[in-house]
N, CA, C and O of each residue as an XYZ file, in Angstrom:
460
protein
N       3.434    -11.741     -1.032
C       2.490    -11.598     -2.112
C       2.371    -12.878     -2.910
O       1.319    -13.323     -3.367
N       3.345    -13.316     -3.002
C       3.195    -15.079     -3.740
C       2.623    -16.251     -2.600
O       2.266    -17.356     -3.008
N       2.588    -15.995     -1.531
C       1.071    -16.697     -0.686
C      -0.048    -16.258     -1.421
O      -0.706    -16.969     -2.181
N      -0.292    -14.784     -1.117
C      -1.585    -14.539     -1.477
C      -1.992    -14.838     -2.969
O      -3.151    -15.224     -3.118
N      -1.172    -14.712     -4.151
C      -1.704    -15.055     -5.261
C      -1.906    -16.507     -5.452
O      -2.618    -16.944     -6.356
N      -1.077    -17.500     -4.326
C      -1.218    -18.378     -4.406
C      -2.461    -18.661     -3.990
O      -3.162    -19.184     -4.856
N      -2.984    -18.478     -2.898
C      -4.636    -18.400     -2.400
C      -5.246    -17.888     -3.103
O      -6.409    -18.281     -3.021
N      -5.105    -17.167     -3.813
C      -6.030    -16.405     -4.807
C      -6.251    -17.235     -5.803
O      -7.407    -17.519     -6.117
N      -4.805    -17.928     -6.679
C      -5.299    -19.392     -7.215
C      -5.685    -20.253     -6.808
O      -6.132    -20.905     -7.752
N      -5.843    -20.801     -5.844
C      -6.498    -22.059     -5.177
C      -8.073    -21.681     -4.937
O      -8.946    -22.518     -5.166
N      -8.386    -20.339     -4.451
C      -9.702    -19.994     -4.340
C     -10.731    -19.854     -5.838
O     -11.958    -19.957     -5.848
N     -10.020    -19.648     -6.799
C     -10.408    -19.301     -7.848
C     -10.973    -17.720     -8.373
O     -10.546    -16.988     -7.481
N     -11.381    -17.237     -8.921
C     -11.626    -16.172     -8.967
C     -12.718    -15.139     -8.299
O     -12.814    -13.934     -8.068
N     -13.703    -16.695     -8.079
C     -15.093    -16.065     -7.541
C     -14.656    -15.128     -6.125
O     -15.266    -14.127     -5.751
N     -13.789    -15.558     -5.647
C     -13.577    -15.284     -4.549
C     -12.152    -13.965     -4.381
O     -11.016    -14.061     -4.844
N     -12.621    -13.054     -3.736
C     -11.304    -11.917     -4.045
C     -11.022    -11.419     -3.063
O     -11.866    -11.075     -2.236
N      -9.900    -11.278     -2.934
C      -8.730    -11.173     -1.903
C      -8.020    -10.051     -2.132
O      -6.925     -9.947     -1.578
N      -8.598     -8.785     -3.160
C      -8.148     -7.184     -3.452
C      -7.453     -7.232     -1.537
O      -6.238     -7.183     -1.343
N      -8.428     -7.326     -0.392
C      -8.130     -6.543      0.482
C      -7.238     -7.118      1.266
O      -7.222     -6.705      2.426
N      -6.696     -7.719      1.058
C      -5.558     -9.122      1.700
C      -4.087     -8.134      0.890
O      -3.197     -7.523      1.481
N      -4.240     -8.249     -0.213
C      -3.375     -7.172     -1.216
C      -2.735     -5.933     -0.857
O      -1.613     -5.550     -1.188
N      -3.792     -5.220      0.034
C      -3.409     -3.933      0.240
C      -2.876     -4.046      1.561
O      -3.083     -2.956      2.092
N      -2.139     -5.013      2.577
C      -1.623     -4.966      3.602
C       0.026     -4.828      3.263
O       0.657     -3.989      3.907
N       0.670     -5.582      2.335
C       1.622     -5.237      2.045
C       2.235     -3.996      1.795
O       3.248     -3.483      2.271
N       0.937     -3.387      0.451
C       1.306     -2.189     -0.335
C       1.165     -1.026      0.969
O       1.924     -0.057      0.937
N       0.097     -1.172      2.189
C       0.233     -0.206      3.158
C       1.371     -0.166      4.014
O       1.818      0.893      4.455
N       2.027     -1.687      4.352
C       3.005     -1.733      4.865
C       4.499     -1.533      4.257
O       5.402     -1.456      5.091
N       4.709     -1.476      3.422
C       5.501     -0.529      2.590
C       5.364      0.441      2.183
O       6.384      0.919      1.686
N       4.311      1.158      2.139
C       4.516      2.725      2.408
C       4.844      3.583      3.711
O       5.465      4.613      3.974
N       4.416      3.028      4.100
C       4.710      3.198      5.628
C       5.815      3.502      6.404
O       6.091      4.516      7.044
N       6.763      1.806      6.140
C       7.600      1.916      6.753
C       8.573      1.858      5.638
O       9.679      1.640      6.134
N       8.630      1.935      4.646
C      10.115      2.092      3.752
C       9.774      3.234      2.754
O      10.417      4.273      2.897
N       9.085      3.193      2.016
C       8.578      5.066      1.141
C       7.386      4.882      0.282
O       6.669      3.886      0.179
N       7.297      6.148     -0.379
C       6.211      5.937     -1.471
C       6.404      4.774     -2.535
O       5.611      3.863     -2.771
N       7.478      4.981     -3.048
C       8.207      4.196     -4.601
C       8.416      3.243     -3.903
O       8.876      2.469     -4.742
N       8.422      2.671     -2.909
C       8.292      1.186     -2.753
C       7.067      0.375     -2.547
O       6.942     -0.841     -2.692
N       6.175      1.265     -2.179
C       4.587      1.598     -1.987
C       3.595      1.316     -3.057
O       2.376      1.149     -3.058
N       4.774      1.321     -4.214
C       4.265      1.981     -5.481
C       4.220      0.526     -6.094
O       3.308     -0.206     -6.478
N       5.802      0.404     -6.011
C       6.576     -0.873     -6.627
C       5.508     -1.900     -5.891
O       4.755     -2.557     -6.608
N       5.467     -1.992     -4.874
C       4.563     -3.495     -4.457
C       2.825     -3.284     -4.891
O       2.225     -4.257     -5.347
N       2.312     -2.335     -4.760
C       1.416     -1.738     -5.941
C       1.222     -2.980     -7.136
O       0.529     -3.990     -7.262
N       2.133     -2.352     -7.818
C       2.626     -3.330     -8.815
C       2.316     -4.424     -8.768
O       1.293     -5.010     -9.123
N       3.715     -4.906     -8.066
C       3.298     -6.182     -7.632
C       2.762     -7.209     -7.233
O       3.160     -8.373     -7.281
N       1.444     -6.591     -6.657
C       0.137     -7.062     -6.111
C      -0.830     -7.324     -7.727
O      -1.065     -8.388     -8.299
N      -1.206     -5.981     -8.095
C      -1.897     -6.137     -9.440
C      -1.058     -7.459    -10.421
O      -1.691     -8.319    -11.033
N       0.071     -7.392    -10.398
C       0.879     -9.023    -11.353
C       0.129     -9.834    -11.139
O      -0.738    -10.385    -11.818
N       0.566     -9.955     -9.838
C      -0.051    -11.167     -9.045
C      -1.272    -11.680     -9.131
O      -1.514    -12.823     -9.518
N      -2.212    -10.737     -8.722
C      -3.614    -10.971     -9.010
C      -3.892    -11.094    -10.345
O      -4.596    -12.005    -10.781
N      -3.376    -10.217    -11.050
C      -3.879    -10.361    -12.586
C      -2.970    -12.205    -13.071
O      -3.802    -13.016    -13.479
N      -2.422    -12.408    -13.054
C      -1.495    -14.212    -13.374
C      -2.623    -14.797    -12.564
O      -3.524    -15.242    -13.274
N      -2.890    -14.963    -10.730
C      -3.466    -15.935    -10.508
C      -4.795    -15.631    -11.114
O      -5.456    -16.611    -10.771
N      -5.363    -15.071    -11.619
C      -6.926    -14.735    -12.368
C      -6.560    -15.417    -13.450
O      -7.058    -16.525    -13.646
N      -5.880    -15.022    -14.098
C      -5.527    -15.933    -15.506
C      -5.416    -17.375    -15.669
O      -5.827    -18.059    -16.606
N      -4.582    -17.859    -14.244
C      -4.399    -19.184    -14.794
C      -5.618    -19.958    -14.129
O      -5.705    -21.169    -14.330
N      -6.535    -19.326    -13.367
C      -7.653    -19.989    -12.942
C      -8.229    -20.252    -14.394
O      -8.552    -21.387    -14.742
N      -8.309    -19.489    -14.970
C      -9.184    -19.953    -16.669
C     -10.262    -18.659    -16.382
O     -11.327    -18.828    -16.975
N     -10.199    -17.585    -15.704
C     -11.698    -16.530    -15.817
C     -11.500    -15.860    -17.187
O     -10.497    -15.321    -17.655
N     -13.054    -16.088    -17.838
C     -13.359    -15.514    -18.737
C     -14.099    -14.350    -18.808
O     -14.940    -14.101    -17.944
N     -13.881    -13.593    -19.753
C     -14.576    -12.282    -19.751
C     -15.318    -11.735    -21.160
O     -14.539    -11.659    -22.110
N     -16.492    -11.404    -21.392
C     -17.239    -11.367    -22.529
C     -16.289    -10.243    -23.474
O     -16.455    -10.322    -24.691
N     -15.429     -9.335    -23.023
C     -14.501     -8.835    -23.708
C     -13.004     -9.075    -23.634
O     -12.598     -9.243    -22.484
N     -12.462     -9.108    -24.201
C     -10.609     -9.359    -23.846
C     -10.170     -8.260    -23.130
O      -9.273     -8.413    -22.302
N     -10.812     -6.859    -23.382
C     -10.327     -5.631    -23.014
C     -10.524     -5.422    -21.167
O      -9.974     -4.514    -20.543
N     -11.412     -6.469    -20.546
C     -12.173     -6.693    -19.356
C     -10.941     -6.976    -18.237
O     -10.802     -6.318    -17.206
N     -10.303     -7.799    -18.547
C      -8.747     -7.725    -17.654
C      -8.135     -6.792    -17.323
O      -7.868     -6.377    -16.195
N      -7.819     -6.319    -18.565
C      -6.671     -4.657    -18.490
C      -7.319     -4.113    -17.874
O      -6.902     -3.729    -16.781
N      -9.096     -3.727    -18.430
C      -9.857     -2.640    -17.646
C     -10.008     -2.834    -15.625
O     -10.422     -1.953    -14.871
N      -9.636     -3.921    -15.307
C      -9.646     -4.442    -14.183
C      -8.584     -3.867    -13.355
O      -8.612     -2.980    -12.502
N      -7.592     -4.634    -13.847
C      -6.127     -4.582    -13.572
C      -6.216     -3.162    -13.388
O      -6.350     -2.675    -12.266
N      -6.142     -2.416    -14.520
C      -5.700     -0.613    -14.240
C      -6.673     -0.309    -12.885
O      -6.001      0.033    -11.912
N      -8.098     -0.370    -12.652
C      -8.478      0.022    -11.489
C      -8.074     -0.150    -10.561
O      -7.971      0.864     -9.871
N      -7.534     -1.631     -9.852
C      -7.277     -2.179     -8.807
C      -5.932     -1.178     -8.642
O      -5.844     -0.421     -7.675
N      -4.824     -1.253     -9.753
C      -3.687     -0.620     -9.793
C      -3.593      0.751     -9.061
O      -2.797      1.211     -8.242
N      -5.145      1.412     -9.905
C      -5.589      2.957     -9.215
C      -5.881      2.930     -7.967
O      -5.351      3.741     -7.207
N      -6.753      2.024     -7.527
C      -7.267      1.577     -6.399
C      -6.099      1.793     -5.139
O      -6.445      2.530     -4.215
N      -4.528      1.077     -5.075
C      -3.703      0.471     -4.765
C      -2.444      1.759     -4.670
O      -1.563      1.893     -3.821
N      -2.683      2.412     -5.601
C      -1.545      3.940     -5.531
C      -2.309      5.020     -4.640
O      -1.827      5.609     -3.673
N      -3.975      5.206     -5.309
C      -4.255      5.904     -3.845
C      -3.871      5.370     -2.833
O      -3.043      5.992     -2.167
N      -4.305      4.105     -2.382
C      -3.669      4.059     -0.958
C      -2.481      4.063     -0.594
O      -2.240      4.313      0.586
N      -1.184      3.724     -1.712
C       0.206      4.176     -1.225
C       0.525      5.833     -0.956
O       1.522      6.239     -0.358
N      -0.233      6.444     -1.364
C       0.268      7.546     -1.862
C      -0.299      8.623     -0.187
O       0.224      9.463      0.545
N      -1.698      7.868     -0.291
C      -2.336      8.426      1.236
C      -1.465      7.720      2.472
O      -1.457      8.204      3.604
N      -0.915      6.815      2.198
C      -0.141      6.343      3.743
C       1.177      6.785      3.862
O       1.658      6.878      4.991
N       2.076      7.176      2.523
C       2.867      7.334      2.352
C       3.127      9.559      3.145
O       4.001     10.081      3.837
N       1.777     10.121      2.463
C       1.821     11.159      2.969
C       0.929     11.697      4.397
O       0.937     12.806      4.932
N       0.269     10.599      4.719
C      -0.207     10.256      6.352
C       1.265     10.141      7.016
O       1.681     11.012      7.781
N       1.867      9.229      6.735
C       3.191      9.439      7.564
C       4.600     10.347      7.376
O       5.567     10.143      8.110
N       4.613     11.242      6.449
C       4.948     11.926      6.766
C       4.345     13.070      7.269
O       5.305     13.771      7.590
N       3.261     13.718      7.546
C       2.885     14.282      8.145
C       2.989     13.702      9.565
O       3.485     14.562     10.293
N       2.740     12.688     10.168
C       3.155     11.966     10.857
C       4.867     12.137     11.774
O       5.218     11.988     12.944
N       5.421     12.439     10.758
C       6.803     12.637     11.506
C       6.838     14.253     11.219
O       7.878     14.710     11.694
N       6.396     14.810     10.874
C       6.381     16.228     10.752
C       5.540     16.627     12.366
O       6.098     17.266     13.258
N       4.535     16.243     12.428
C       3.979     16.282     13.842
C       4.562     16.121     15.157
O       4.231     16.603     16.241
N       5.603     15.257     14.793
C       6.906     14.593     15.902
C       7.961     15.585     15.593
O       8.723     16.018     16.458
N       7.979     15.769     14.950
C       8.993     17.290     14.907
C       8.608     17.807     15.522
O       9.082     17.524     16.622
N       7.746     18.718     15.594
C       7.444     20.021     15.962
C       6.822     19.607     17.467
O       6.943     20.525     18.279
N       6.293     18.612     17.896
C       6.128     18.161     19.435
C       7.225     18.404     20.386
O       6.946     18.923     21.467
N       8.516     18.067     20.089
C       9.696     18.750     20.365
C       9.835     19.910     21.186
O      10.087     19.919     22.391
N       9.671     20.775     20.520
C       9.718     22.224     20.325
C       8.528     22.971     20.855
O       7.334     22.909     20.564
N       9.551     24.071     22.169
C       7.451     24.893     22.830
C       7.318     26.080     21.389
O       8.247     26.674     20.842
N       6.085     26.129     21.112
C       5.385     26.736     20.359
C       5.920     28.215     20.378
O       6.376     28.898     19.461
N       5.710     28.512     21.781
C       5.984     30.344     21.968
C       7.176     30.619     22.154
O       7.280     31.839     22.025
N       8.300     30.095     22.424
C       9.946     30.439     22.365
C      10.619     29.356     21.425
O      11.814     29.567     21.218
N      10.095     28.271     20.837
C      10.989     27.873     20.117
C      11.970     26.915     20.848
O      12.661     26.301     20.035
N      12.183     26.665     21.898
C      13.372     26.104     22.654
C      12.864     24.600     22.825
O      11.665     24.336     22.740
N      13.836     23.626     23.069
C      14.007     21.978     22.946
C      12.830     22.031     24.787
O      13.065     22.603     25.851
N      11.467     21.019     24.283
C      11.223     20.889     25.616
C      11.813     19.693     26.324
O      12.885     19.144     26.072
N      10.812     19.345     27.375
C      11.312     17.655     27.802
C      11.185     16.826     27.090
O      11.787     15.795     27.387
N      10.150     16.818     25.477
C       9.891     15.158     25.481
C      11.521     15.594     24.567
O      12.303     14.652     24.703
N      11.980     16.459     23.939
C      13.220     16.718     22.761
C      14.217     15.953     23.763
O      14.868     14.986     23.369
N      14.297     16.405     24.995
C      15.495     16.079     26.064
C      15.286     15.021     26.174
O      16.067     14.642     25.302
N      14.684     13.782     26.683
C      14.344     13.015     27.050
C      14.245     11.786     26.034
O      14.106     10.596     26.315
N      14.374     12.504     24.534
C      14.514     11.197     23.248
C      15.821     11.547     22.684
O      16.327     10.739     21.904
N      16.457     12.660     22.971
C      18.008     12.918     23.006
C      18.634     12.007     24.048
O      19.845     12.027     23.827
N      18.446     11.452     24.775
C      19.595     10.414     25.769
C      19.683      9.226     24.777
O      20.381      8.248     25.045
């Protein structure tokens, strides 16, 4: 994320890189949990919100940042929150693949990821 805010300062503001942002925050939901999903969330909006700042962008209100920042933030938890519960459903699906439907008993793929 400190590449990308770094590109994000060098590009200046005109130019936005929200979707560069959300590869991290998807890839930590993913593969480590929500609340880390969450946390880089976070961390992304810092980021972007500092390199916006020190480019010098001005805004006809002061209140125009925050109002920014909180969207992107919103923006950024839906998607942790949808990948986070995409994959577990995800391994809930792999559960139950396991298992025949009408008796309940371990099939081949259960046997076969048990070795």
């Amino acid at each position: 994320m400190v590449c990308l805010g770094f590109l994000d300062y060098i590009t200046g503001y005109e130019a936005s890189f929200a979707l560069f942002y959300l590869f991290p925050v998807a890839i930590a939901a993913w593969f480590l949990s929500q609340r880390t999903g969450m946390l880089f969330s976070l961390v992304s909006v810092a980021t972007w919100y500092v390199s916006n700042y020190l480019t010098g962008q001005t805004f006809s209100s002061p209140f125009i940042p925050y109002w920014n920042a909180g969207m992107r933030l919103g923006f950024f938890l839906v998607v942790t929150i949808l990948f986070g519960e995409l994959r577990k459903a995800f391994e809930k699906e792999k559960a139950i693949l396991r298992y025949d439907f009408l008796t309940g008993v371990c099939n081949a793929r259960a046997f076969y990821e048990g070795q």
